[in-house]
C-alpha positions in Angstrom: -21.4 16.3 -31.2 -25.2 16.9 -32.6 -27.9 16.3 -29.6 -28.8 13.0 -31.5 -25.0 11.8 -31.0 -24.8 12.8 -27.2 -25.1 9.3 -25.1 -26.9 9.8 -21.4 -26.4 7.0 -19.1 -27.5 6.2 -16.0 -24.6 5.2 -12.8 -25.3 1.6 -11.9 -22.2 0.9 -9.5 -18.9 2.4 -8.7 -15.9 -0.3 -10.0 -13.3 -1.4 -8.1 -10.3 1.3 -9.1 -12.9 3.7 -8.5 -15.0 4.3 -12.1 -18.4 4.9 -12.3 -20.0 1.4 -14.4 -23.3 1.9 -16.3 -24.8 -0.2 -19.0 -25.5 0.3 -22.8 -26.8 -2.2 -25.1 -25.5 -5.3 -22.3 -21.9 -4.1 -21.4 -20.3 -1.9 -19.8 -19.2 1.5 -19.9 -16.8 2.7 -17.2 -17.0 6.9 -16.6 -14.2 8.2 -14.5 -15.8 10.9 -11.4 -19.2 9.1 -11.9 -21.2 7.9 -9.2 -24.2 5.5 -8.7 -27.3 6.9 -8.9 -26.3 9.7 -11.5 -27.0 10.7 -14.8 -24.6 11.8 -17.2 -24.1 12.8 -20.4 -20.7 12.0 -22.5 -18.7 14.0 -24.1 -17.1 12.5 -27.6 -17.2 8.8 -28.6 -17.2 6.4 -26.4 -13.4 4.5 -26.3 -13.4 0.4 -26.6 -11.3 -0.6 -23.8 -11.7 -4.5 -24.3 -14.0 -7.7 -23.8 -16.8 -5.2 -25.3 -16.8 -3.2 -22.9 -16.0 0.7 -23.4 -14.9 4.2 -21.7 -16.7 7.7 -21.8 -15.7 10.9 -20.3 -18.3 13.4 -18.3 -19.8 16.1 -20.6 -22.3 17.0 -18.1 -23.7 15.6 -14.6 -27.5 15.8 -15.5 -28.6 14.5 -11.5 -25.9 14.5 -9.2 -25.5 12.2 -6.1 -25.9 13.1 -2.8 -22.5 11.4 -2.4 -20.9 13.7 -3.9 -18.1 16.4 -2.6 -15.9 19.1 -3.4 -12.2 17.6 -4.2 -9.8 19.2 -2.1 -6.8 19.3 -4.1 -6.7 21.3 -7.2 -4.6 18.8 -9.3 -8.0 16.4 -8.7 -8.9 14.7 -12.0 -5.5 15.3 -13.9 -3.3 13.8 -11.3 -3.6 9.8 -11.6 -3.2 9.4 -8.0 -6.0 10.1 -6.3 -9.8 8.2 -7.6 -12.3 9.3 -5.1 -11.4 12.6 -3.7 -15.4 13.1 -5.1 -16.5 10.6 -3.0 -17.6 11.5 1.1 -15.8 9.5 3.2 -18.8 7.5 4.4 -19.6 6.5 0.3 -15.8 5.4 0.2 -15.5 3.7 3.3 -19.0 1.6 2.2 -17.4 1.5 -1.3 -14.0 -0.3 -0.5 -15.9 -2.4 2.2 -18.2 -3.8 -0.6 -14.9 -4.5 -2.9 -13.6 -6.5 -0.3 -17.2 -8.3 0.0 -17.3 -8.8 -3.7 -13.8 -10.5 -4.0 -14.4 -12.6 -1.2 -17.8 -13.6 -2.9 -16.3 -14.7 -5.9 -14.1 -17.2 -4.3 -17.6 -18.1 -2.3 -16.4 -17.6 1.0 -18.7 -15.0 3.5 -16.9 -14.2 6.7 -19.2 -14.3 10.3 -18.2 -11.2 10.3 -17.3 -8.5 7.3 -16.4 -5.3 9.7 -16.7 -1.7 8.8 -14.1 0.0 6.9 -11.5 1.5 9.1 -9.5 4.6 7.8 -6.4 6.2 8.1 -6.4 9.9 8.1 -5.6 12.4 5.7 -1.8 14.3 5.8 -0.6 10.8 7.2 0.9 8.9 3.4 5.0 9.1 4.9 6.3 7.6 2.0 5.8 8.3 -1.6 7.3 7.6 -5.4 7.2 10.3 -7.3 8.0 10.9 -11.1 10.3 13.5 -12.4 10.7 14.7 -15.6 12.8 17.5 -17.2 12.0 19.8 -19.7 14.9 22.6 -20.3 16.6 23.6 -17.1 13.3 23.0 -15.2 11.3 19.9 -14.0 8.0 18.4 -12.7 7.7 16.4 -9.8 5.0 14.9 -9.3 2.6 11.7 -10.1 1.8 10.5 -13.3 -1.3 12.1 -15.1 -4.2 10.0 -15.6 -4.2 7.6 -18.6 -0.6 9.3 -20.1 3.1 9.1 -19.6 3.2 12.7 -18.3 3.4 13.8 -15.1 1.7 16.7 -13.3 3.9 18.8 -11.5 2.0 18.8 -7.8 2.2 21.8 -5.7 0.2 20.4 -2.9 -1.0 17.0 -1.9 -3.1 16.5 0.7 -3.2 12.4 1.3 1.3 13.3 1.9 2.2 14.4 5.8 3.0 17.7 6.0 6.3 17.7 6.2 6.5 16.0 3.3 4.3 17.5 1.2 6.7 20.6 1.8 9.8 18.6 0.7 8.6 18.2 -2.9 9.3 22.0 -3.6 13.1 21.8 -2.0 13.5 18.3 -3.9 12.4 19.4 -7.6 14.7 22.8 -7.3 17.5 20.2 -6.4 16.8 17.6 -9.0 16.8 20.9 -11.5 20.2 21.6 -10.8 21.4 18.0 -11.1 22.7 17.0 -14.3 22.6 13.7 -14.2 18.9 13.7 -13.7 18.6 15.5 -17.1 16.9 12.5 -18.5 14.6 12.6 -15.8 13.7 9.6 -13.6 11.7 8.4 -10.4 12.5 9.6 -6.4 11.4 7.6 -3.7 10.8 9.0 -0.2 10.0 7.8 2.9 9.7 9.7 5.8 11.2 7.8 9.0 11.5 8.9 12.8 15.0 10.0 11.9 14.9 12.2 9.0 13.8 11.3 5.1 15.2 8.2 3.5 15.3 9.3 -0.1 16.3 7.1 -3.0 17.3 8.6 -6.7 16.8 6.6 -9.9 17.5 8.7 -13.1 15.9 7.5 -16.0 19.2 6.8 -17.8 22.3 5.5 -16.2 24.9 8.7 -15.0 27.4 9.2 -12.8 27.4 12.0 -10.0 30.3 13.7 -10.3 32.2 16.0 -6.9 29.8 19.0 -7.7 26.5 17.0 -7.5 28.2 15.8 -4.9 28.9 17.9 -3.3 25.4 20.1 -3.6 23.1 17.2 -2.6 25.4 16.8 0.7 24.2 20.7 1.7 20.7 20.2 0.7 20.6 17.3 2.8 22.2 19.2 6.2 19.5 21.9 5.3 16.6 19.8 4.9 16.4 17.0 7.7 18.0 14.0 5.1 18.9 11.0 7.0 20.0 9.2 4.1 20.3 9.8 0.0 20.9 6.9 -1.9 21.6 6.7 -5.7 20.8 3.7 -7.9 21.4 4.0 -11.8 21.2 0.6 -11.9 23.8 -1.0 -10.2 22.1 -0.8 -7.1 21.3 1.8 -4.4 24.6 3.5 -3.5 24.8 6.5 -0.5 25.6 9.5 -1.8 24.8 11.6 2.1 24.8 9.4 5.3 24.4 11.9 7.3 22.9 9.4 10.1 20.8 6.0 10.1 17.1 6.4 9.0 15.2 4.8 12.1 11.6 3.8 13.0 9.7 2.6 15.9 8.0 -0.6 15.3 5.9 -0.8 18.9 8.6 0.5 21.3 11.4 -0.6 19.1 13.9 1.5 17.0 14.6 -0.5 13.8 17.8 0.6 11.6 15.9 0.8 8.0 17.6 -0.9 5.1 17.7 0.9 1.8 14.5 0.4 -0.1 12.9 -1.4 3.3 9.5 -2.0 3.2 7.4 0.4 5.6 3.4 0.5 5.4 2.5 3.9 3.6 1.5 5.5 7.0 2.5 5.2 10.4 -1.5 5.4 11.4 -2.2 2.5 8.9 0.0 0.7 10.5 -0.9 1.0 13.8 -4.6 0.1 12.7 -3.2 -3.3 10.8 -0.9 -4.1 14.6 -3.7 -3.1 16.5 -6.4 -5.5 14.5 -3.7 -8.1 14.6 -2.9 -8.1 18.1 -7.1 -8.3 18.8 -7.9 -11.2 17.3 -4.8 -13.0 19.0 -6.2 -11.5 22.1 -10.0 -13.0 21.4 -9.3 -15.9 19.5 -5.8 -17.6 20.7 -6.5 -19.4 24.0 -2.6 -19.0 24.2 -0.2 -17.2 23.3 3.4 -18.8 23.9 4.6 -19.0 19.9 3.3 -17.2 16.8 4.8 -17.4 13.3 4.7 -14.2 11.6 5.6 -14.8 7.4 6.9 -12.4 5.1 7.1 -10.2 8.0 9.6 -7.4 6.6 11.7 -5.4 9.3 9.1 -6.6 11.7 6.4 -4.3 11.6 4.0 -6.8 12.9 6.4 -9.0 15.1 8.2 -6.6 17.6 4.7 -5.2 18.6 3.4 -8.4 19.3 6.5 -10.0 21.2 6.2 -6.8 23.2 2.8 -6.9 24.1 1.8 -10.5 23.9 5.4 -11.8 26.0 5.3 -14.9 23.8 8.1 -16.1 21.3 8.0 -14.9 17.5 9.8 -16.7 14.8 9.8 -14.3 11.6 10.7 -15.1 8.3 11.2 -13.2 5.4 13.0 -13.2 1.7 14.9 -10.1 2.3 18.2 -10.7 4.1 18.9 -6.8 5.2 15.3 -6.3 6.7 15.0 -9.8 8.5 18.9 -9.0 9.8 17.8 -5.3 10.8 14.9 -6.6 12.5 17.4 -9.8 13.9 19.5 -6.5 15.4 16.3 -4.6 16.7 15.6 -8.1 18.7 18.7 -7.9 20.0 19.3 -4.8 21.5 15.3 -3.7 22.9 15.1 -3.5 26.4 13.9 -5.9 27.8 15.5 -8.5 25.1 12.7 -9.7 23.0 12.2 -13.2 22.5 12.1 -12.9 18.7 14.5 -15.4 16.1 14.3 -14.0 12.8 15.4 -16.0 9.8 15.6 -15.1 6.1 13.7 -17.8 3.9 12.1 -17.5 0.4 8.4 -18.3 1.4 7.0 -18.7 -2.3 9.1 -21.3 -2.9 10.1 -22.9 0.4 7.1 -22.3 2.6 6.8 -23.6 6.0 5.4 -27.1 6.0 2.7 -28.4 8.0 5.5 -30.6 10.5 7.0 -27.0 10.9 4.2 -24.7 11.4 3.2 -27.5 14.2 4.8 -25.7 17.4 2.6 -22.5 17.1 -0.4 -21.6 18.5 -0.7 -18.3 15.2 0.3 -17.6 12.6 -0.2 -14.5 10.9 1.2 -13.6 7.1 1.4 -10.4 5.0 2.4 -11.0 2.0 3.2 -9.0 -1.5 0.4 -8.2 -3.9 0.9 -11.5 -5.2 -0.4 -13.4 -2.3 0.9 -16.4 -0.9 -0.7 -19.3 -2.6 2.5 -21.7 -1.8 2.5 -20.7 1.8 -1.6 -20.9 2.3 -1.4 -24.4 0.6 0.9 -25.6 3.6 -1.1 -24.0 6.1 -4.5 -25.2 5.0 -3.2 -28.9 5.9 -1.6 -27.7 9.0 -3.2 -27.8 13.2 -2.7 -24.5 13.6 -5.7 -23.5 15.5 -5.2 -19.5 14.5 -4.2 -17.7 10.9 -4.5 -14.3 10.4 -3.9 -12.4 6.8 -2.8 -9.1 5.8 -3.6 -8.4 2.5 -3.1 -5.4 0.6 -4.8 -7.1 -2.8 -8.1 -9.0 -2.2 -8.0 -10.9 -5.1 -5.0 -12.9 -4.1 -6.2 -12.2 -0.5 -9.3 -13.9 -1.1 -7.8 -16.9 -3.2 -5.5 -18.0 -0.1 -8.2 -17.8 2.1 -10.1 -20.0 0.1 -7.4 -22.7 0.3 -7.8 -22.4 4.1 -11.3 -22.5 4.1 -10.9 -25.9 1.9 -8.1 -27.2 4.4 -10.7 -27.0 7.1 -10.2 -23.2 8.6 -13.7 -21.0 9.6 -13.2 -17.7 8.2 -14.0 -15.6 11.4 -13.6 -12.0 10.2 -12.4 -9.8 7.4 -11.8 -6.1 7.7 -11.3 -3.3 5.3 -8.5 -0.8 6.1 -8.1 2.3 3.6 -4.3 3.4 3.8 -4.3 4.0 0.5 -7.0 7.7 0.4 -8.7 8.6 -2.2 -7.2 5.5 -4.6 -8.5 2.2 -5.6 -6.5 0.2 -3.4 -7.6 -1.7 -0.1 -5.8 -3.3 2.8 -7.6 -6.2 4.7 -7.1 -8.3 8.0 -9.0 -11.4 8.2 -8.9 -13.8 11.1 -9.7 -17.9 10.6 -9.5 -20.2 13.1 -9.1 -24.2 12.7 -10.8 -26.9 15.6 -7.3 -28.8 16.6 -7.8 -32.2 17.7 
């Protein structure tokens, strides 16, 4: 580009997925690793990505911001993972604080309270889905590369726990030696109190025949596997069992379905149980029966029937976890008081006669939300709901149903689980005057 071509642009605001935004001739143009407050000049043309807005790439940071850092993994800004490994901590924490603020704003609703961010660490993600792809007799395993079907091949990852992280090597020399993964595919991971849970799903439907077999049972005694499952999809079939993949919810072992759903770190967790379990503490003037909806293998409800004493009736679409969770219950000692009953809460959600008998309800739903389920609790007495959210926008659309049913919203807070990426966690707490 001649000088009279190159565009400079001033950073207004940092978007939500973690672009820098500035403006040019009324709309806007979103620059990846921009921050607000800098100038930067583009290299090549700038790329229409709809509604008149556009995309640039950094030629050159002409005034860089104080916010600014050093990423610390080299695959930073090819690897689509990570958005803000740029960012300090501080600038991300006020960042996905604000996103939360903004989505709440747009539905009009401003908590008493809009807490700090609160962070999970780094080396803490125990669970990951990685892409593998296979060129010759060798692969890559890693994430996908920004803006591409591609994927990098990582060799370190710093949001993954340790142990973990070290995996990936052992698992892409395996997956190279597999035929049936010649098409490539995706590998899930999780990484329990018992050994990994590790799901394989090749890209194109195969059989494992004695040899793979056979291979992937060694690598699995030599590399703490718990469990290898297969799905080429007919569903997930064990290929090594070599014990039960097992983690503590509170002081509870739970026996882990395949393809359970566990929050991406054991820290974030505890920060989501622990923000729970407060606000029933401050704003529950008892505590003898709490609801908790779409509550998974019971994340949420063992620690609070252990700490709390009080009953818990979960619910939950997925019969394996609410039936592992039903057998966790069962055998904890001393015998929790928790029922635990499978029910499709989008489109059978508790009505108001039902939700009656509690004195809290607390829901975490999928990204979606759960517009069906906040609709029956808006028109309901109960005098405490609290909401995990991983997506605000949904997160801030129920809420807004309770706030027109009647419910203060007391509190929201940001939780970032997710390092380095656009995505945000949230608890808010609203309570309703009961009659």
């Amino acid at each position: 580009m001649t000088p009279a071509q190159m565009i400079t642009l001033e950073i207004e605001d940092l978007g939500a997925e973690g672009d820098g935004i500035a403006r040019r001739d009324g709309s806007a143009v979103y620059i990846p690793f921009a921050l607000p407050g800098e100038t930067v000049t583009l290299k090549g043309p700038l790329r229409s990505v709809g509604k008149g807005n556009s995309s640039g790439e950094i030629g050159n940071i002409d005034t860089s911001s104080p916010d600014r850092i050093e990423p610390s993994c080299r695959h930073f800004g090819q690897c689509g993972g990570c958005r803000l490994q740029h960012v300090s901590t501080p600038a991300v924490e006020i960042h996905k604080r604000r996103v939360l603020e903004q989505a709440l704003s747009r539905k009009g609703l401003t908590p008493e309270t809009l807490s700090a961010t609160v962070s999970a660490p780094l080396h803490s993600r125990r669970r990951a889905r990685f892409d593998y792809q296979r060129t010759g007799r060798s692969g890559k395993l890693g994430f996908k590369i920004r803006r591409s079907h591609d994927s990098i091949d990582i060799a370190m990852c710093p949001i993954l726990t340790p142990s973990l992280e070290k995996l990936v090597g052992d698992l892409r020399r395996l997956l190279d030696a597999m035929p049936s993964m010649a098409k490539g595919g995706a590998v899930q991971v999780t990484e329990t109190d018992s050994g990994f849970d590790i799901l394989l799903i090749p890209a194109r439907p195969a059989d494992l025949n004695l040899e793979q077999r056979e291979r992937i049972a060694v690598w699995c005694a030599a590399n703490n596997i718990a469990r290898l499952c297969w799905d080429d999809g007919d569903g997930p079939q064990p290929v090594a069992a070599r014990h039960q993949p097992q983690t503590k919810f509170g002081e509870v072992p739970v026996d882990l379905p395949v393809n359970a759903f566990l929050q991406p770190s054991a820290a974030g967790e505890k920060i989501l149980v622990d923000l729970v379990q407060q606000a029933l503490s401050r704003h529950c003037r008892r505590t003898k029966r709490i609801a908790d909806l779409f509550s998974g293998c019971g994340s949420l409800s063992l620690p609070i029937a252990g700490s709390e004493g009080c009953v818990v009736d979960a619910f939950d679409i997925d019969g394996a976890m609410i039936a592992a969770l039903r057998q966790a219950a069962s055998r904890s000692q001393p015998v929790l008081r928790v029922n635990a009953d499978r029910r499709d809460l989008f489109n059978a959600p508790l009505t108001p006669s039902e939700l009656k008998p509690y004195d809290a309800v607390i829901f975490d739903p999928p990204k979606a939300g759960a517009a069906a389920q906040a609709g029956e609790l808006a028109t309901s007495s109960v005098p405490v709901v609290i909401a995990v959210s991983c997506n605000p926008s949904t997160l801030s659309r129920d809420l807004r149903q309770l706030v027109d049913g009647g419910y203060t919203l007391i509190s929201s807070t940001p939780v970032d689980q997710f390092t380095w990426s656009g995505q945000l966690e949230a608890v808010a707490v609203l309570t309703k005057r009961v009659k």
